[in-house]
N, C-alpha and C positions, 0 to 999 in steps of 0.2 A: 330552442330557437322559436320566436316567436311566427307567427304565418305569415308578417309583412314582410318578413326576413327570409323566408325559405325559396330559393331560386326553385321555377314551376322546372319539372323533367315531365315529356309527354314522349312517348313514345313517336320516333321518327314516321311511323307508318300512318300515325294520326295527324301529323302538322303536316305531311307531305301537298294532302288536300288546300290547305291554307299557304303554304308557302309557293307551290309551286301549282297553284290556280290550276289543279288537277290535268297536269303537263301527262301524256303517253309514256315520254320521255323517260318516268321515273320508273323503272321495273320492280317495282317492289310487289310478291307476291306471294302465296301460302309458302310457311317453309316446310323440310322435309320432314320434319316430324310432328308437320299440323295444328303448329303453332301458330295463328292467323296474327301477322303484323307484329311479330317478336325477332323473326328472326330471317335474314336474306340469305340465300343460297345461290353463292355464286361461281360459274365455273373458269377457267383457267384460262388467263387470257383474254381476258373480258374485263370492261369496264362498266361501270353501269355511273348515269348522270343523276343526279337529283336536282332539278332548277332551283333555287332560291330568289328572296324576293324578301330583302332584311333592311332596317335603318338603323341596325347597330352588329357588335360582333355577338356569334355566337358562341357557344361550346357545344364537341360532337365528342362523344364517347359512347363505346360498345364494348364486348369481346368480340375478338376473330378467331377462328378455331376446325381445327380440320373436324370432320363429321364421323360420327362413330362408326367403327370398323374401317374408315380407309386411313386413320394414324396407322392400324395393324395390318391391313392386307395388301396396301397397296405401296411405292415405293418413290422416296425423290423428294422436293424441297419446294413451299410456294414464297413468294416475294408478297405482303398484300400491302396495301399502304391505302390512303386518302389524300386528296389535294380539293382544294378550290382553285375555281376557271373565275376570273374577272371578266367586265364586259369586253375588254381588247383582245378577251381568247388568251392572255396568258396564262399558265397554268405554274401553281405553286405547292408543295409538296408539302403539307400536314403534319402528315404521321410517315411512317411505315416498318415491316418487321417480317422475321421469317419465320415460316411452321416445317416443320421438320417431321418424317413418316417414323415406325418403328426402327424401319432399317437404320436411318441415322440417327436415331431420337430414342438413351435408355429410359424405357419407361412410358409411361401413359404420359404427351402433350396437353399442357394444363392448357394452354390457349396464350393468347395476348390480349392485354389489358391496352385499350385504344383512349386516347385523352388528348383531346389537342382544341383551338379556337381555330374558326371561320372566319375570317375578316368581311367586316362590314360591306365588302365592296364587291362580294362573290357573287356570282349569279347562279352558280353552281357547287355544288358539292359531290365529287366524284370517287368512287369506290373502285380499286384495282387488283388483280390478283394476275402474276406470273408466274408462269411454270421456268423456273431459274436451275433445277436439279433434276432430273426424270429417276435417277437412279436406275435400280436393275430389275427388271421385269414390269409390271403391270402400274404406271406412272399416277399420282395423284392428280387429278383432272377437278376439285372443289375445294370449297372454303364457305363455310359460316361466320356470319355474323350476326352477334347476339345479342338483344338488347340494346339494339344501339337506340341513342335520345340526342337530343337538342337539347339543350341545358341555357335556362332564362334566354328564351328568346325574346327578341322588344319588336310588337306589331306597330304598325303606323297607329293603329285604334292604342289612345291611350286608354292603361290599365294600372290599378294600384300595383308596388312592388311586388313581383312573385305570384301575381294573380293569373289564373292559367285562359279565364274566361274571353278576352278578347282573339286567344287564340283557337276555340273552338268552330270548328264548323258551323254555318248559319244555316238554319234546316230550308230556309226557301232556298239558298243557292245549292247547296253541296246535297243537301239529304235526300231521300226520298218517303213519301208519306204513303205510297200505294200499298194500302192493306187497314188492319184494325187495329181500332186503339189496346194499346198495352199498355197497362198501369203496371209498375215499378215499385214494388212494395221494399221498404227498407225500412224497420227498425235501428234503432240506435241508442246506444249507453257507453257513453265515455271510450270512444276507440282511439287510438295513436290517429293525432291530427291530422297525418300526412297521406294517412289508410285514406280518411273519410274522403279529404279532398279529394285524392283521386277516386274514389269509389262512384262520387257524384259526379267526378269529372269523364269519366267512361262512359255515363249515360249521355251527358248532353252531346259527347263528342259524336253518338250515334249517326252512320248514315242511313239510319230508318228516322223520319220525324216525331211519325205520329206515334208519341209516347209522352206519358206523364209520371211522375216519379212522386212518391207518395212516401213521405218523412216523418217519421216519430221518432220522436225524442223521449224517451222511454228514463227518465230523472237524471240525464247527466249533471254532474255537477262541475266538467271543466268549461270553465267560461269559454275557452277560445274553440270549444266544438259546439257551444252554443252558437259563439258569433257567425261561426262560420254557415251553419247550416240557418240563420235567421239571413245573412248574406247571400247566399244562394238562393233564399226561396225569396227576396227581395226582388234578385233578378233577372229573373227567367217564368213565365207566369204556367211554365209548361210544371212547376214544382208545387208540391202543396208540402204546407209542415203542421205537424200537431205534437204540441207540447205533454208530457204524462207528469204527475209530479204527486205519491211518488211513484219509480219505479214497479211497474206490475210481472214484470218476465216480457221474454221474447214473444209467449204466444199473444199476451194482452195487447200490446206492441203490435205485434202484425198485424190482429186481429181490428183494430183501430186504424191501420194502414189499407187493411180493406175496406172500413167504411166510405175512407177519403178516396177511393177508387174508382172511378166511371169509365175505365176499360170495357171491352169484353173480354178481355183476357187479364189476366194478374200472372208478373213472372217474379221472384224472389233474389233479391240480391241482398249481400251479407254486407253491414257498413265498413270491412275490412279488404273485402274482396272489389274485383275490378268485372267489367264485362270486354268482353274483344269489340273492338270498332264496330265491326258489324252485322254483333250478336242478335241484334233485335230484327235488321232486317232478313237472316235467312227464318226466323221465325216467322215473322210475317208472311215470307213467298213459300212458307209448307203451309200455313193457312189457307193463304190462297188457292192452291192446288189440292186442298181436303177442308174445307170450311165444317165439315161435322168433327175436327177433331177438339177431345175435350182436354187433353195433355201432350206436352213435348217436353222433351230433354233431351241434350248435347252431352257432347262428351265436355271435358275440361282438364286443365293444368294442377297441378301444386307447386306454390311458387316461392324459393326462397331466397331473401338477399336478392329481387330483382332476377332471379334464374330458376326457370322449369326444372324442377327435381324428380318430374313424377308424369308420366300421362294414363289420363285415365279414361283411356278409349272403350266404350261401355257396347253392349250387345244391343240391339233388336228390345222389343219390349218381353221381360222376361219375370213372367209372376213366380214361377218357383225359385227363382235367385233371388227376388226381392223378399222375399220372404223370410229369408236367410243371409242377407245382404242390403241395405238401402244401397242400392249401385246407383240408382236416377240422378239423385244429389243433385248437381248443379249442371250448368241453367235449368229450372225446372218452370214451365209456364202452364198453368192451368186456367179451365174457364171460369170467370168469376161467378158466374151462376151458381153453377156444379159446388164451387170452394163454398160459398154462402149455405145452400143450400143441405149439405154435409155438417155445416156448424161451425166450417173455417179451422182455426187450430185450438189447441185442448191444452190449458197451462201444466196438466198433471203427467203430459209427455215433453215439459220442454227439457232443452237440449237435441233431443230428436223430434219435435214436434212435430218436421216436414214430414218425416218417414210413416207417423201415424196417420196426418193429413190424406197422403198418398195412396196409404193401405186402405183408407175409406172411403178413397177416391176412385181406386181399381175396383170395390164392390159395385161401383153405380155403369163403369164404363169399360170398355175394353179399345173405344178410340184412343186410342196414344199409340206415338210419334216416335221417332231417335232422330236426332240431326247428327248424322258422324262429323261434327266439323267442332273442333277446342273454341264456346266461345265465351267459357267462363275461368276466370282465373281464381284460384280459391287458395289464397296468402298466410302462408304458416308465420306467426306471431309468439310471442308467450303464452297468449290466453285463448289461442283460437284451435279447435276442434282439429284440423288440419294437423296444428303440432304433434298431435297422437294422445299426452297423459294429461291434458290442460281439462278438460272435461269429460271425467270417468262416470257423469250423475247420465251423461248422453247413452252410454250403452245399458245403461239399466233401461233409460228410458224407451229406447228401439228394444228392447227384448220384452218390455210389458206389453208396445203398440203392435207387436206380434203375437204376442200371445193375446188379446183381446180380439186380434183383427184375426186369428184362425177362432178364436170362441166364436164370434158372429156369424163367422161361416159355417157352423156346426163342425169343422173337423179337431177331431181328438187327437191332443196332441202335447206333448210336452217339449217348451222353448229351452235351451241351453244354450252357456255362452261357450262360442270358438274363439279364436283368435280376437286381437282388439277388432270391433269392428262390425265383425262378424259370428252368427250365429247356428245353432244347431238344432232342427224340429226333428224329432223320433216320436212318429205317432203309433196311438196305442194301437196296436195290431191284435182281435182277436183269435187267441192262442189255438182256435178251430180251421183258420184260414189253413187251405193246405195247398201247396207249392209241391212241384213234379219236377225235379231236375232231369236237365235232358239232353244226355250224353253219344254221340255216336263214337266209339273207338274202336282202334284195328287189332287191341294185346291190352293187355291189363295194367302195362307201364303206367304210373301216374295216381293209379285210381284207388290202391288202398291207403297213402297218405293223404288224401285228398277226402277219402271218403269217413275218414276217422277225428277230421274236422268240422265236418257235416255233422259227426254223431252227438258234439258235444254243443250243439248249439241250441239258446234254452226254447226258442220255436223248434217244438219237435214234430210238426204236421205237416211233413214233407215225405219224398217219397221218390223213387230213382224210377226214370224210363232208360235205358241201356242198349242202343242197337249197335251188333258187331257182328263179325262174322262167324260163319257158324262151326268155324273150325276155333274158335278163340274165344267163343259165348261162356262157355261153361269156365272155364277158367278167370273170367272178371267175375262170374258171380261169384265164384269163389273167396275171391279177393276180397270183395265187398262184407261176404260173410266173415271172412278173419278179423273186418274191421267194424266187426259190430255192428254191420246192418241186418235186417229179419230177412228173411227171403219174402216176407210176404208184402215186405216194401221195395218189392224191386220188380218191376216188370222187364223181362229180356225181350228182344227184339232180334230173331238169326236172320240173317242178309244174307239169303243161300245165293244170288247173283254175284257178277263180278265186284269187288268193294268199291264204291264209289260212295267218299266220305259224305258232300253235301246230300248226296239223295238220303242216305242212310237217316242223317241228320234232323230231316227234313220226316220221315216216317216216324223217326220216334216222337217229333214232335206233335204229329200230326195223332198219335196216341194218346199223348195225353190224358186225363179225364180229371187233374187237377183245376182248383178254381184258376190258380198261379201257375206258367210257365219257368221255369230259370234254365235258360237254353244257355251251354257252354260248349264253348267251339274248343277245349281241350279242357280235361277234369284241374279245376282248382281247387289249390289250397285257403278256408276262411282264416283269415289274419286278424279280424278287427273282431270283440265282444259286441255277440246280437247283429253283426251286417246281414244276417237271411231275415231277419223283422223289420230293419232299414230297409231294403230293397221291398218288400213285401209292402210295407206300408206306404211308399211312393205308390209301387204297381196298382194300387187298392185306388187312389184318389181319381177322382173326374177328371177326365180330359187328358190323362197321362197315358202313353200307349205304350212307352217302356221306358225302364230304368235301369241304369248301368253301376258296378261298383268302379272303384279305382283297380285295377290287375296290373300286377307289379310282376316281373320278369325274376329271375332265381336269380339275378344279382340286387336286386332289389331296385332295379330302373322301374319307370311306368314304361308296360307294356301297351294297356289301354284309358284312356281317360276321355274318349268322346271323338266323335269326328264330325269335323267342319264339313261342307261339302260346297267351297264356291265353284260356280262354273261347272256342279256333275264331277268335281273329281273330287274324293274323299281325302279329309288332310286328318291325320292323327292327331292329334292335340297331345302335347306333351310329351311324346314317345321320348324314352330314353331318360327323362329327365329325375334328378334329385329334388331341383331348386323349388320346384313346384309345389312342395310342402309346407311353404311359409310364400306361396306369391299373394304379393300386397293385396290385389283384386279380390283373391279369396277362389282360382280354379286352381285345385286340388285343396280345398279346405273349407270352401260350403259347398253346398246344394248348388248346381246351375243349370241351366238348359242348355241343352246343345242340341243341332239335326238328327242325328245319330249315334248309335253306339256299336262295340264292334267286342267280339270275346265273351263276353258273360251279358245276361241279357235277359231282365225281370218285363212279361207282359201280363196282363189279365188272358185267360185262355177262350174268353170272351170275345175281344180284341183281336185276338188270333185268328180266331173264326173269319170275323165279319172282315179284316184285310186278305183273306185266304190264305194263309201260313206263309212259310220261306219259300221261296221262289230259289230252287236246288241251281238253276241255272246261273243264278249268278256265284255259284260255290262261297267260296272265301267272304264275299261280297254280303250273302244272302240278309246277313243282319241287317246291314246299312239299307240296302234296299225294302227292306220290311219297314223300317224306322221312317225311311223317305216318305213311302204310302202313306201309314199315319199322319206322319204330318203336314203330308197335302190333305188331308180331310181335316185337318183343325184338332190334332191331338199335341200333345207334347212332352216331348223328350230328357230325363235329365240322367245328372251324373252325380252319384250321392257318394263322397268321399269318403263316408265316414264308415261303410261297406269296403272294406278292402281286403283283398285276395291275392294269392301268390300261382301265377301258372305252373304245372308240373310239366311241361314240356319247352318246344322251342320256342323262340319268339313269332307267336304267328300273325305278324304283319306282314305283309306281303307286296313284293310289287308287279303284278302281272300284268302287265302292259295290254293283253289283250280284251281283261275283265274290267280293265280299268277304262278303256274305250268302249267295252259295252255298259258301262255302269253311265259313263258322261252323256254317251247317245240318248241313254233310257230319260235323264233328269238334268241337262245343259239348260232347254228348253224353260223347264216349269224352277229349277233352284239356279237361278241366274247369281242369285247370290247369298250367300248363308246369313239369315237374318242374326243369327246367335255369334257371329265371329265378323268382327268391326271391317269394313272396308278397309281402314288403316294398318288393318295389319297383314303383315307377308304373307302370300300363300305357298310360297314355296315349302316353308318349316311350321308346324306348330305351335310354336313356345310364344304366341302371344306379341312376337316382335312386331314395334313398328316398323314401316315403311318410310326406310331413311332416306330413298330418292327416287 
């Protein structure tokens, strides 16, 4: 289909601005899973208005769809439909259709597909949901809709067929310009025509102004994405275009897009992908509010067919997961200075260019930013990276711009691939470092399986601290020696007072005189080849105050995998879980930083010192509060997956209500919120869910 031919579809949240002269009236606002302007959340019994303001008919189409988990937990039937109000106030009915919960509904509810015209003569467009069936127990009270568009609208301002541009926001009325100029860099070579349009059409639609959008055309050879982008920078003077011919790669391309740039900032957008409305101005107002920062990045979508498939709600600024992860990705806005000044991008990494960009960008700065709000949509295609196998030259390329970017930093290290995507650093550890496990126990249960795993690990410069009690001392050394430890690598520690596990705990470690701690709050079994040189070789690096493996339960759930800590209350990450093995993000399957860790627990004995050891009084607790100290002083914490262990006893998570009130009193205050664990996501569970309402 040629582009005079193709009816413009803009997202209803974008024309709402233009149609309805930015009416109160329309409630259109973030929906619940933080999709800005994708999607309305609406609850029961409610109407909600959209003004219009048309000289011809339109078309309205979305899905409507009950919200994940209340098809399944909750019970009863909603009525949703759509009507237009004319000026005389009468009201004519659209569309409408019913959603049905599990109880009545076998199966997972696919949704309703909504399609219907507005007649020209609407002044409104109204959106309805009734509760027609409550059923039995706990009633359906919501309804989403998704995606919904306006389909070829016709503005008074004439425009050629299908042309989206009269109906964009005009930046002196609608926009606002307060903050600094960001240039818009965008490469381009031959994308599905309808990508680019909208791609260019996200920018201008921006409710920030002050932006210019910077076009290379990097040797397409399809005419109608020439004309189109020669049309664009025609009419809008906030665009600049530079022709390439031929073709040099993505980084010559951007790098040519930075020329054209008079920003102070440069932010990256793919000719395939979209930006949310009003992507550019929550960057601007963090500017505002920190004008020394040199980087920012948002979370974002992956979008397929028109529908979020994926969110990828990202952590806090997190240099050990980048490193093992490009998580930044998109929006990503840097200062053009700093970009220039660094050498901008390097053709011998493309595919991943940005990733090595980044990683040379984190050497100069440690100003950078997260905005938790979705304001880049990043569009799976045939030949786009999003799709997963469309470019395999990309992960070669991010495992070189790591391993180059840990050479520069002098640390030694060898890069491995993980999952697509993702990566794996095992740094050389010299085989002299030596590590003190540090055990208190009440009987020997556990510790000669546990320690016959120890034995066969090819870092052999460790060495056991053991406090128990002194009626049960000699019988764990025993043990220890059946399973092939020396006596002369085992210091014992007899607890002639009453047993109290944390203080015990807390003395053996306070014995130490290894360079490495590995404090374990019950004797584990090692599962993984070489995880005591993993953890060794985190523990070893600057700025790291401890490091944690994965600790799998004797049915092989995760016992341990980090803990969040919003609010002073410790959230386990993962507990319980299988799935966690293959999650998309890559926690339980690279390197991440998290607050805390909790079960097994790699420090420098250094480190240990200068925080003053475990603090006995928080018992159960005492790790995380060790972990918390650190990194209030500017250390940081991770979780190395690839380190994995099996506990020998019971699951020791715990929930002690009254340590968990002295844990929140001690750090409500100063960890208001856990920089490593996305605002978006639930605090009640672990498992990385978002927050669906």
């Amino acid at each position: 289909m040629r582009s005079a031919e193709r009816p413009a579809r803009l997202p209803l949240s974008t024309l709402r601005v233009v149609l309805d002269d930015g009416s109160s009236q329309a409630q259109w606002s973030v929906d619940a899973d933080g999709v800005r302007g994708r999607t309305l959340v609406q609850s029961a019994d409610s109407v909600v208005a959209i003004p219009l303001r048309l000289t011809d008919a339109v078309g309205f189409s979305a899905r409507v769809r009950l919200l994940p988990h209340d098809w399944r937990d909750r019970s009863g039937m909603l009525r949703v439909w759509a009507a237009a109000t004319d000026a005389g106030g009468i009201q004519r009915t659209l569309w409408s259709g019913t959603l049905t919960t599990a109880a009545l509904h076998k199966g997972k509810p696919r949704g309703l597909a909504v399609d219907c015209d507005v007649p020209a003569s609407s002044t409104a467009l109204r959106l309805g949901i009734d509760l027609c069936d409550s059923g039995t127990g706990w009633p359906v009270s919501r309804a989403a809709w998704v995606d919904p568009e306006i389909t070829n609208p016709v503005a008074a301002a004439a425009g050629s067929p299908g042309s989206i541009a009269p109906l964009l926001p005009q930046p002196e009325r609608l926009a606002t310009s307060d903050g600094p100029l960001i240039s818009v860099l965008t490469p381009v070579h031959n994308p599905p025509l309808h990508m680019l349009e909208e791609a260019i059409g996200s920018v201008r639609s921006q409710t920030f102004a002050n932006w210019e959008l910077c076009l290379v055309d990097d040797g397409s050879t399809d005419p109608e994405v020439i004309a189109a982008l020669e049309r664009h920078a025609a009419t809008d003077p906030r665009i600049q275009l530079k022709r390439r011919s031929p073709a040099g790669g993505i980084s010559a391309a951007t790098n040519d897009a930075l020329t054209l740039a008079t920003g102070e900032y440069v932010a990256l957008l793919d000719h395939d992908d979209t930006l949310a409305p009003d992507a550019l101005q929550h960057v601007a107002a963090r500017i505002r509010a920190d004008p020394t920062l040199d980087m920012l990045y948002s979370d974002e979508d992956i979008v397929m067919d028109g529908q979020p498939i994926w969110l990828h709600l990202k952590p806090g600024w997190s240099p050990d997961t980048l490193r093992t992860n490009g998580y930044t990705c998109h929006l990503g806005v840097y200062r053009r200075a700093l970009v220039s000044e660094i050498g901008g991008f390097r053709s011998a990494f493309d595919g991943s260019q940005d990733v090595d960009m980044i990683l040379r960008l984190a050497e100069r700065t440690d100003r950078i930013a997260h905005i938790p709000e979705i304001l880049y949509h990043w569009r799976i295609h045939a030949s786009s990276t999003a799709g997963g196998d469309a470019k395999p030259y990309a992960y070669v390329a991010a495992r070189n711009a790591i391993a180059a970017h840990l050479e520069r930093c002098g640390i030694e290290a060898e890069v491995g691939y993980g999952p697509p995507g993702l990566y794996r650093v095992a740094h050389r550890v010299d085989p002299r470092q030596s590590i003190a496990f540090v055990l208190a126990v009440e009987g020997p249960e556990g510790l000669e399986e546990a320690a016959r795993s120890w034995a066969v690990q090819p870092h052999r410069a460790w060495s056991i601290v053991l406090a128990a009690p002194e009626r049960s001392l000699a019988a764990c050394v025993t043990v220890l020696r059946a399973a092939g430890v020396a006596d002369s690598c085992v210091t014992p520690i007899a607890i002639t007072a009453e047993w109290d596990w944390p203080t015990a705990l807390t003395q053996a470690a306070d014995a130490a005189r290894a360079e490495h701690l590995l404090v374990m709050q019950t004797p584990a079994v090692g599962l993984t080849y070489d995880w005591l040189a993993r953890l060794i070789g985190y523990s070893d690096q600057p700025g790291i105050v401890a490091a944690g493996p994965i600790l799998l339960s004797e049915d092989g759930r995760i016992s341990q995998a980090g803990i969040a800590v919003p609010e002073g209350i410790p959230l386990h990450l993962l507990h319980g879980d299988h799935s966690s093995m293959d999650n998309f993000f890559g926690y339980g399957t690279s390197v991440y930083n998290v607050s805390a860790v909790s079960g097994v627990l790699a420090t420098p004995r250094q480190v240990y010192q200068r925080l003053g050891g475990l603090d006995a009084a928080f018992r159960e607790f005492a790790l995380i509060d060790y972990c918390l100290r650190g990194v209030e002083g500017g250390g940081r914490v991770v979780i190395v997956p690839d380190a994995r262990l099996r506990t020998t006893g019971p699951d020791i998570t715990i929930n002690d209500l009254g340590m968990i009130s002295r844990l929140r009193d001690r750090w409500a205050q100063t960890h208001t919120h856990d920089p490593y664990y996305n605002p978006n996501f639930r605090t009640d569970r672990g498992d990385f869910e978002p927050i669906r309402s």
